[in-house]
TORLO-442757 format. One line per field, with one value per residue (C-alpha): residue in one letter; x, y, z; residue number from 1. Coordinates in steps of 0.5 Angstrom, whole numbers. Example, Ala and Ser with C-alpha at 12.3 -4.5 7.8 and 13.67 -1.06 7.14 Angstrom:
REM residues 2
aa: [a, s] .
X: [25, 27] .
Y: [-9, -2] .
Z: [16, 14] .
i: [1, 2] .
END
This chain:
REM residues 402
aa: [x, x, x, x, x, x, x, x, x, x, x, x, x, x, x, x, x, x, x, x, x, x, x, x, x, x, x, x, x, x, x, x, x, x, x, x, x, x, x, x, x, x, x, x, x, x, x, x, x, x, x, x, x, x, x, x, x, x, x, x, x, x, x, x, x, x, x, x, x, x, x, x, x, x, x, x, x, x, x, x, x, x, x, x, x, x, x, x, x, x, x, x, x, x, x, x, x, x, x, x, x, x, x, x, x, x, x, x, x, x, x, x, x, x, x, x, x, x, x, x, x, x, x, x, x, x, x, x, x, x, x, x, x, x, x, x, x, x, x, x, x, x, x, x, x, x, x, x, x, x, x, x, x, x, x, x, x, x, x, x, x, x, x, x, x, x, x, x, x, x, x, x, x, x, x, x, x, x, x, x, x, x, x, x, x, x, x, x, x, x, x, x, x, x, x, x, x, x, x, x, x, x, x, x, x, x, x, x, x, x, x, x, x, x, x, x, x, x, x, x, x, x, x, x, x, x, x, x, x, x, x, x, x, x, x, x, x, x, x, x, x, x, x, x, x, x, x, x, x, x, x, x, x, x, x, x, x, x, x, x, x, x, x, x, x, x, x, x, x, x, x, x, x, x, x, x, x, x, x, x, x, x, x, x, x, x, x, x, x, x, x, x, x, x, x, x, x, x, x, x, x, x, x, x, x, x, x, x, x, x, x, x, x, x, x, x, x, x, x, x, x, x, x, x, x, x, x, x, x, x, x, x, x, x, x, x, x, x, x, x, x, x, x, x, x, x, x, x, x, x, x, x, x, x, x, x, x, x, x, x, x, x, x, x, x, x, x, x, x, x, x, x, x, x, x, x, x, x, x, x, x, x, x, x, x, x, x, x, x, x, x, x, x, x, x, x, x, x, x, x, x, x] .
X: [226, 227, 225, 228, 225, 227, 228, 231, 237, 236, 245, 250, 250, 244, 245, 251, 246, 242, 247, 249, 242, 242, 250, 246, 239, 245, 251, 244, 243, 238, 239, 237, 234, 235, 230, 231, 228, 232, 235, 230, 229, 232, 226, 223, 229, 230, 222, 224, 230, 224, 219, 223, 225, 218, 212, 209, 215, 216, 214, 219, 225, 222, 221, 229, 232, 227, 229, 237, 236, 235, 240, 245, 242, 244, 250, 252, 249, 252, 259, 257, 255, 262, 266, 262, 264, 258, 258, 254, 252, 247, 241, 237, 231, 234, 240, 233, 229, 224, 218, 212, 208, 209, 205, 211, 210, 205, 208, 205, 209, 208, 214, 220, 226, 229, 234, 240, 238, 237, 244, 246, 243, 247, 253, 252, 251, 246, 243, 242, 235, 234, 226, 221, 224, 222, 224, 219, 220, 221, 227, 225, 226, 219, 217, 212, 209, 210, 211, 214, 219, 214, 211, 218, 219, 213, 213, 220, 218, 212, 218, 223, 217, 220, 218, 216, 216, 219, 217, 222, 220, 220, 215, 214, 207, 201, 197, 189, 190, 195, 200, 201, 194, 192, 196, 191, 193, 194, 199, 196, 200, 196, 192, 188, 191, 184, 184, 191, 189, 184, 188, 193, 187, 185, 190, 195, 203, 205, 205, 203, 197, 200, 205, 199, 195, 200, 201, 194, 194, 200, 199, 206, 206, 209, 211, 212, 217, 222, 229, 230, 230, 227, 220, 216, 211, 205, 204, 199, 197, 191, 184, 184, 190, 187, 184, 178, 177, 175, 168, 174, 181, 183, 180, 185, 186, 187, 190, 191, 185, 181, 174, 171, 164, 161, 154, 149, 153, 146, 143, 143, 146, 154, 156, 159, 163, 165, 168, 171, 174, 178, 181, 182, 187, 191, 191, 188, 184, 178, 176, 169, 163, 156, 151, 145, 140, 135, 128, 127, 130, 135, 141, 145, 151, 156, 163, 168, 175, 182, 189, 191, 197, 193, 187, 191, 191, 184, 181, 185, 183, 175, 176, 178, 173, 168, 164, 164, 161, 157, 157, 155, 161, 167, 170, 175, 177, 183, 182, 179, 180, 178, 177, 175, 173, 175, 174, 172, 168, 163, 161, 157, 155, 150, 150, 156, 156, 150, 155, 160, 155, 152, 160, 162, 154, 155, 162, 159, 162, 158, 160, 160, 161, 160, 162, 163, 164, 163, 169, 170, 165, 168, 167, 170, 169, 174, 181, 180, 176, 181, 184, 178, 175, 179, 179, 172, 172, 177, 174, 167, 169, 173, 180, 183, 188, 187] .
Y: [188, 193, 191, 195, 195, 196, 203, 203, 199, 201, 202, 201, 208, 207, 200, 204, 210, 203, 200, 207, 206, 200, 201, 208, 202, 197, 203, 205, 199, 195, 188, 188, 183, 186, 184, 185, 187, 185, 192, 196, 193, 187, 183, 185, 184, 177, 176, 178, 173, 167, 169, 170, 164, 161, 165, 159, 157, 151, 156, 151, 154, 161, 161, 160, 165, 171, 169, 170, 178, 178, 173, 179, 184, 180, 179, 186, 189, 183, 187, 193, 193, 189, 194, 199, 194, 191, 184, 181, 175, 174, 168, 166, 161, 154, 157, 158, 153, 158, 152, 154, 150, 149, 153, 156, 164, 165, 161, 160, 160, 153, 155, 158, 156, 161, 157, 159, 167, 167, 164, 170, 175, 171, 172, 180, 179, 182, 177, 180, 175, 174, 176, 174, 167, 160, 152, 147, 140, 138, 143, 147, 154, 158, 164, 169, 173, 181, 185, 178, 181, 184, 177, 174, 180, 180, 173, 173, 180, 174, 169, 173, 176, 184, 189, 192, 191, 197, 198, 202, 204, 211, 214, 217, 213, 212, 217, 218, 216, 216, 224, 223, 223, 228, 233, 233, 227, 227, 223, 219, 217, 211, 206, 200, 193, 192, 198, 198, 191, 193, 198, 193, 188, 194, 196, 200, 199, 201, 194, 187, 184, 178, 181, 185, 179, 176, 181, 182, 175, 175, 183, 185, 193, 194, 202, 204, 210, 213, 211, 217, 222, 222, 224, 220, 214, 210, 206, 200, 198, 193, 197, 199, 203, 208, 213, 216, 213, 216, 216, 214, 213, 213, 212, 207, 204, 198, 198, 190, 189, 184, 183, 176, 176, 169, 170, 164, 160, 155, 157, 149, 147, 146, 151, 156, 150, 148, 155, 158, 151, 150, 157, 156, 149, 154, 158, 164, 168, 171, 178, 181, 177, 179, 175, 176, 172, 172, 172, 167, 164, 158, 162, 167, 172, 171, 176, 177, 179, 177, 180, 183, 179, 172, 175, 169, 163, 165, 164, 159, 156, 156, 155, 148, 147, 149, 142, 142, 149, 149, 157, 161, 166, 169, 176, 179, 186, 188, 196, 196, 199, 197, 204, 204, 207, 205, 207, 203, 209, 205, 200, 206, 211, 208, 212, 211, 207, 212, 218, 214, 213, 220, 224, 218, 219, 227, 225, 221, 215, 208, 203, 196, 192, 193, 190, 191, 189, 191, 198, 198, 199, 197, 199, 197, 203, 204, 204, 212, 215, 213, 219, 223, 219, 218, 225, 226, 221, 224, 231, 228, 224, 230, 228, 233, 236, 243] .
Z: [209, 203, 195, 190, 183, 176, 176, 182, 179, 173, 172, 176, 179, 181, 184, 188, 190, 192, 196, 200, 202, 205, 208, 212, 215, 217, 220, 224, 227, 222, 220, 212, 207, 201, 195, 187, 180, 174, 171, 168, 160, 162, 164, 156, 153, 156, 154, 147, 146, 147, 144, 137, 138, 139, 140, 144, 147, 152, 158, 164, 159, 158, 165, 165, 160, 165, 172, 170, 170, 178, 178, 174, 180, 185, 184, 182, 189, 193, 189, 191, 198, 199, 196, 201, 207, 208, 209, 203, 199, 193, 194, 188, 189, 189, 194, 199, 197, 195, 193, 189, 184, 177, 174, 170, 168, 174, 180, 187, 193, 198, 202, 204, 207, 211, 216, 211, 211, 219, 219, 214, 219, 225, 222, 220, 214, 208, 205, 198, 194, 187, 186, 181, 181, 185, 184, 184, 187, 181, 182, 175, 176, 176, 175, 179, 174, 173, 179, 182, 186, 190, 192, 193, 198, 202, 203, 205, 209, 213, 213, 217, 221, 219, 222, 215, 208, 203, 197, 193, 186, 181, 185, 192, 194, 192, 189, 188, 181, 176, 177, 169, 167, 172, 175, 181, 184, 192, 195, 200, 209, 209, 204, 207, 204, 202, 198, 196, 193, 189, 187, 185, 182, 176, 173, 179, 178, 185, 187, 185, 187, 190, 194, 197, 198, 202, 206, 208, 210, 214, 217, 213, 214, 206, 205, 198, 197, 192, 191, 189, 195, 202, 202, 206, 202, 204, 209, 207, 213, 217, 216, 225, 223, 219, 222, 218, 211, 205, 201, 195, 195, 189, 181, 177, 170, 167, 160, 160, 159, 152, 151, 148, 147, 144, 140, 140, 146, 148, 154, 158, 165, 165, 159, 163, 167, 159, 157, 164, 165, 160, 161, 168, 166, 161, 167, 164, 169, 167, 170, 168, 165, 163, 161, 155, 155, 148, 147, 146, 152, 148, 147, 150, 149, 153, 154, 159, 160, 160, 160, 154, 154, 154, 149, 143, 147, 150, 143, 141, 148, 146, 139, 141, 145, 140, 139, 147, 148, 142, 140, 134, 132, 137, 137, 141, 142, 145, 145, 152, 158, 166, 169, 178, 184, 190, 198, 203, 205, 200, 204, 210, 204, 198, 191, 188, 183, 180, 181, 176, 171, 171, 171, 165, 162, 162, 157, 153, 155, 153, 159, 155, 162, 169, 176, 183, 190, 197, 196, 188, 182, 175, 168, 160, 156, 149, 151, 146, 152, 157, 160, 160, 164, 169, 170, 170, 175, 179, 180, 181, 187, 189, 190, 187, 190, 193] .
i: [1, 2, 3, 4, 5, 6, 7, 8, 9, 10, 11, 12, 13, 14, 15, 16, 17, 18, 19, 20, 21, 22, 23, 24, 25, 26, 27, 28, 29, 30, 31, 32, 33, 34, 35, 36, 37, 38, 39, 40, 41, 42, 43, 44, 45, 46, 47, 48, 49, 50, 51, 52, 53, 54, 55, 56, 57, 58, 59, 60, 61, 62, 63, 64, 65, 66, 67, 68, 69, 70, 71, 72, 73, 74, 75, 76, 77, 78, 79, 80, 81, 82, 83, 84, 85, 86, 87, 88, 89, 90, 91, 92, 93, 94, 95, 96, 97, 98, 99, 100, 101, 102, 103, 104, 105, 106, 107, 108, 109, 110, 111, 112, 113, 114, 115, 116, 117, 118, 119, 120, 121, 122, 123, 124, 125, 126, 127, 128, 129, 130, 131, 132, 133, 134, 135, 136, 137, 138, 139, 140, 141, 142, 143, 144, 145, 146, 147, 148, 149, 150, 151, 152, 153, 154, 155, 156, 157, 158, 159, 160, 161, 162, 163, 164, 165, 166, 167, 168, 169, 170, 171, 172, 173, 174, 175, 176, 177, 178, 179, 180, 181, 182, 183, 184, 185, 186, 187, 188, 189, 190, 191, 192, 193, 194, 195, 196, 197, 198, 199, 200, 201, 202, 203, 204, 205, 206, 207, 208, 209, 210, 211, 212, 213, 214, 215, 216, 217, 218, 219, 220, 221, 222, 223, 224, 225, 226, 227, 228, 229, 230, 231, 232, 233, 234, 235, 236, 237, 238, 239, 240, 241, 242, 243, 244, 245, 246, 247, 248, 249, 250, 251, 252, 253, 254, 255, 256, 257, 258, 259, 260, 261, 262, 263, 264, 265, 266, 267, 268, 269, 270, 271, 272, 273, 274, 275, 276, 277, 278, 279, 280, 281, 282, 283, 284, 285, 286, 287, 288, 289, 290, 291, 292, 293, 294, 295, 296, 297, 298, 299, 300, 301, 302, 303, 304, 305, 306, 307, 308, 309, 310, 311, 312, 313, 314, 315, 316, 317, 318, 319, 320, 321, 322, 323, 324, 325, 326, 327, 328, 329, 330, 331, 332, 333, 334, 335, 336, 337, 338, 339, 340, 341, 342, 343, 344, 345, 346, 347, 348, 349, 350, 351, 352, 353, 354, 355, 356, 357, 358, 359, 360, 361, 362, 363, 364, 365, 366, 367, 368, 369, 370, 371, 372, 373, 374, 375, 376, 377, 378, 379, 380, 381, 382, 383, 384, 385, 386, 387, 388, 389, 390, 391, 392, 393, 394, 395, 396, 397, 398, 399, 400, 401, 402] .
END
């Protein structure tokens, strides 16, 4: 299984870099299923299209205006491998029966069937997928959020039973941290999935969260590597692969991040069920939350965060519900960043999170919120210290490259 993102398939000369690449797996032997992004640009062109005609679209047609840049890719690698004489057909997600629920913009995958692609294969044929996108029972095109097109891949990776899963994109591997905030970052052989997804949960771009969630659940080997040269990437592999583990692996940032704080919400049984439910319907997930309870021992400040991009309807959400929830005032605050450490090495080693917050502390960084797990502590500061921290960070758990 080979993905290629949108950077990969930026133009045509790059799709036609990209189907020689794939002409060199099938000519060694390799049977290939091939899965695409959209043209880079296109997907946020496409999205700009539905929101000047309606900011709060109907999410079901948004849902068909943004899968149709994969459906333009498909085609045009399917065109590019056959002038190569590569046997190639295109497949978007109603040609697979590729099942997700109807949560339109944030799709889950139910099922795949993948007799039609084992048929293609069979008949020495490359089948070329259209990622990002699925269909509902209800036979309504859905769409499986940002960075979808890695899902759409792994979860056919599983599907197919392949060997491996690669992932191309505009960088070479997984690094310790962000190369273009610090220039000290290491390329790392192998990342565990639970790594990799923790990674992805905070704010790493290499792949999508899901993508690596499936891949764990299903033990899909996923490497990450540059369409643009030969370099070897990074393996992201079950922990028994992995020989000895880092104390940290790598230091990553979230930019996509908004606080809500709601002041003077009462403090009785069932009022967290009544702010976090409603959210939930509206399929908005809620990430960091602290808890503030006041002397007296009747109210309580509650904040938490969300997607940047869902900060108007969360509000609006609450506002809604207000009479329910029964609060005093709600501010939102979008300047903030979610900056992590992360190491399956924390789970033998204790300390930590007290060295995070003597490296931030000696910058002068105030932490708003914290959380943690068993392989990563998490804090939100103001978006303005970003860079500073994370390389702070960085050279305080001595990744930096030598």
């Amino acid at each position: 299984m080979k993905k290629f993102g949108g950077t990969s398939v930026a133009d045509i000369e790059r799709i036609q870099a990209v189907a020689r690449r794939i002409k060199r797996a099938v000519d060694g032997g390799d049977e290939v299923a091939v899965v695409v992004s959209a043209m880079a640009g296109v997907t946020n062109r496409l999205v700009g299209y539905a929101n000047a005609i309606s900011p709060l679209h109907d999410p079901r047609e948004y849902d068909v205006v943004v899968a149709a840049g994969e459906q333009i890719t498909a085609g045009l690698m399917a065109m590019a491998l056959q002038q190569l004489g590569v046997p190639a057909r295109s497949w978007l997600a109603w040609q697979i029966r590729f099942r997700t629920d109807d949560a339109h913009g944030k799709a889950r995958i139910s099922g795949i069937d993948e007799a039609d692609l084992n048929a293609a294969f069979a008949a020495g044929e490359v089948p070329v997928v259209a990622g990002f996108q699925g269909i509902t029972d209800g036979n309504r095109i859905t769409t499986l959020g940002r960075g979808g097109s890695d899902t759409t891949a792994v979860a056919l990776a599983a599907a197919l039973r392949a060997d491996r899963c690669d992932i191309y994109t505009d960088v070479d591997g997984v690094y310790t941290t962000d190369p273009h905030i610090v220039a000290k970052a290491r390329k790392l052989a192998t990342i565990t999935f639970e790594e990799m997804l923790e990674m992805a949960s905070v704010g790493a771009k290499v792949l999508q969260t899901r993508a690596v969630e499936l891949a764990m659940k299903y033990g899909v080997r996923l490497q990450v590597l540059s369409s643009f040269d030969d370099s070897p990437g990074t393996f992201v592999v079950g922990e028994e692969e992995v020989v000895e583990h880092e104390l940290v692996s790598g230091v990553t940032y979230s930019r996509d991040e908004a606080k809500i704080s709601l002041l003077q919400v009462a403090d009785r049984p069932g009022v967290a069920a009544g702010i976090f439910g409603p959210l939930a319907e509206a399929s908005i997930n809620v990430d960091m939350i602290v808890q503030n309870i006041s002397p007296a021992g009747d109210t309580t400040d509650l904040t938490f965060t969300v997607s940047e991009a869902d900060l108007e309807r969360a509000v609006d959400v609450i506002q809604r519900n207000r009479e329910q929830i029964g609060f005093g005032e709600i501010r939102s605050d979008p300047g903030v960043v979610k900056v992590s450490v992360i190491g399956v090495g924390m789970r033998s080693h204790a300390g930590i999170a007290s060295q995070m917050f003597r490296a931030l502390a000696e910058r002068g960084i105030n932490i708003q919120v914290i959380t943690t797990s068993e392989i990563k502590v998490s804090v939100l500061i103001d978006e303005a210290y970003t860079e500073l921290a994370v390389r702070a960070l960085h050279t305080a758990y001595g990744l930096d490259a030598r």
